[in-house]
N, C-alpha and C positions, 0 to 999 in steps of 0.2 A: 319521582317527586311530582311528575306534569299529572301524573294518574293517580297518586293521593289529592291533589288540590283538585281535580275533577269528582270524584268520588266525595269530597267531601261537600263539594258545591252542589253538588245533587242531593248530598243526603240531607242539608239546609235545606234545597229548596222543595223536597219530600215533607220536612216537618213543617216547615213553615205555611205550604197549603194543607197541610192538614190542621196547625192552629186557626187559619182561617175557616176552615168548617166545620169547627166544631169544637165538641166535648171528646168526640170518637176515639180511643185508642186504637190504633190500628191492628197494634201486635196481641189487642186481644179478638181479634176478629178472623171466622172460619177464614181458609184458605179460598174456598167461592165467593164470598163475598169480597174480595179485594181487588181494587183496582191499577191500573198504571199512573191515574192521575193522582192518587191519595185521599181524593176529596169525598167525606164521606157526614152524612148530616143523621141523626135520629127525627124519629117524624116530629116530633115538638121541633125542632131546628128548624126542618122544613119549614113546617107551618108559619114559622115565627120568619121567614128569611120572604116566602112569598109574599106575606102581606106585608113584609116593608119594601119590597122590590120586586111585587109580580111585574109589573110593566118592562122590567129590564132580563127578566129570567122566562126561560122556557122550562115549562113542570109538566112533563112526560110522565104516562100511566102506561108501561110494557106490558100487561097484562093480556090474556089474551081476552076477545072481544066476549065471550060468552061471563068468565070473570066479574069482569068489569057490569054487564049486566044482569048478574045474578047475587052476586056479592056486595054490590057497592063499589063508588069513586071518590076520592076527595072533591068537594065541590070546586076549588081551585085547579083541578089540570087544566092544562090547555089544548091538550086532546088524548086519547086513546092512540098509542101507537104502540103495536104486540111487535115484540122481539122475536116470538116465537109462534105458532098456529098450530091449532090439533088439527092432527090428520085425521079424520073419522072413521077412514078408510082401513086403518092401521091399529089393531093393541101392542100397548107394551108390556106384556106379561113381570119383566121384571120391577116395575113400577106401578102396575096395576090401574093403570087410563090409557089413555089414547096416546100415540105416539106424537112427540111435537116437532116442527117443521122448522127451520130458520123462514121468516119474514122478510124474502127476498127486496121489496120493500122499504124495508125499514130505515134507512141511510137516507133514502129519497123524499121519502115523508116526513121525516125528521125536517130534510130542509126548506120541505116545502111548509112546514111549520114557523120553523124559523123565521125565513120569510115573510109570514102571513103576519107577524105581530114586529117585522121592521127589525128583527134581529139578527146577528151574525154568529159566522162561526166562533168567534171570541167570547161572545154572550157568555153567561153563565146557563146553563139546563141540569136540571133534576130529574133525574128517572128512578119511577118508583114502580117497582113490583109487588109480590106476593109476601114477601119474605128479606128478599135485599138478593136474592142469588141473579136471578135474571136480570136485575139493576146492572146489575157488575158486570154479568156479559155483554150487556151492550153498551156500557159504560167503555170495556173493553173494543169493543166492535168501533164505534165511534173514534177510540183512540187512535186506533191501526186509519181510520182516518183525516187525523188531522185535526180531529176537538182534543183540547185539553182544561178545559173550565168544564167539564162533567162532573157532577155532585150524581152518589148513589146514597140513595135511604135506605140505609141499613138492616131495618126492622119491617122495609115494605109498609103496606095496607093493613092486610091481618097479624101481621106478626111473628113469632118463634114460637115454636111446637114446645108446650109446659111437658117440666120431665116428673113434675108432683103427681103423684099414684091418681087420685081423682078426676084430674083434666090431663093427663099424660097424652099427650099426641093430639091436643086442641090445641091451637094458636091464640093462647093468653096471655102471653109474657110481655108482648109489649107491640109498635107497632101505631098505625095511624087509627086505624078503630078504637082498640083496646084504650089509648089516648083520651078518646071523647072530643076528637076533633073533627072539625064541618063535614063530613060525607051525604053521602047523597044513594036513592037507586032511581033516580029520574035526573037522565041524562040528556042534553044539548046534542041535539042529532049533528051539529057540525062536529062536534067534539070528538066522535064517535068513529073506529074503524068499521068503515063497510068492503068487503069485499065486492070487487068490478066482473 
């Protein structure tokens, strides 16, 4: 009985931060993009959650730094901080680019982020990627640290790969671009990851 009433009090409080972020269904969502906190927004949510409480939220771009400045950012992040880093050094044949690196990093900068704009680990933070997969692992990364108000965008920057014959394997289905929301390719050098 002690382990049904726990079970169930999680599985409440699973739904219940999930009604808090959104529209998201979870259980329609890949297996990579899921998180341990549940908290999951579409870029319209995003958009709409930053500009009523950028001041109280940290909105993270995972991306890595070349991305970010060749693609585009939402004008809203509060910096560039890459989950991941191309190895230059390295192909990955079964993925056809460069192989990518964990952003040893990345925890530290996060909080020295945080920080910077008077926030804590409690805060709420957005991290947004390409897609929503890399959201999620560091959404995940984070967790195993002790954040649990971590919001992943689902749809990323660019989007999901269209499975329609014409644009099949373009990223138009949906997504912060695809949107028509604030982006940017002139970027705030503080914002910015620079490798030391």
């Amino acid at each position: 009985m002690k382990n049904l009433t726990k079970l169930l009090a999680s599985l409440m409080l699973v739904m219940s931060a999930t009604a808090m972020a959104g529209d998201v269904d979870p259980t329609k969502l890949k297996k990579k993009k899921l998180t341990p906190q549940g908290l999951y927004l579409t870029a319209q949510e995003t958009y709409k959650m930053v500009s009523a409480e950028g001041k109280s939220i940290l909105f993270i771009d995972v991306r890595t730094p070349s991305e970010v400045e060749f693609i585009g950012a939402p004008k809203s992040i509060d910096a560039n901080i890459p989950y991941v880093l191309n190895d230059f050094a390295e192909w990955d044949e079964k993925k056809n680019r460069f192989k990518k690196v964990p952003n040893s990093n990345f925890t530290v900068l996060l909080e020295d982020a945080l920080k910077a704009k008077g926030l804590g680990k409690e805060d709420k933070i957005v991290l947004m990627c390409r897609s929503g997969s890399r959201s999620a692992k560091a959404a995940n990364l984070l967790h195993q640290s002790g954040y649990d108000n971590v919001y992943s965008v689902i749809e990323g920057f660019e989007g999901d790969s269209s499975k329609v014959a014409d644009t099949k394997g373009q990223r138009t289905v949906n997504g912060w671009k695809n949107a028509g929301l604030p982006w940017t390719y002139k970027h705030d050098e503080d914002k910015m990851y620079l490798e030391l």
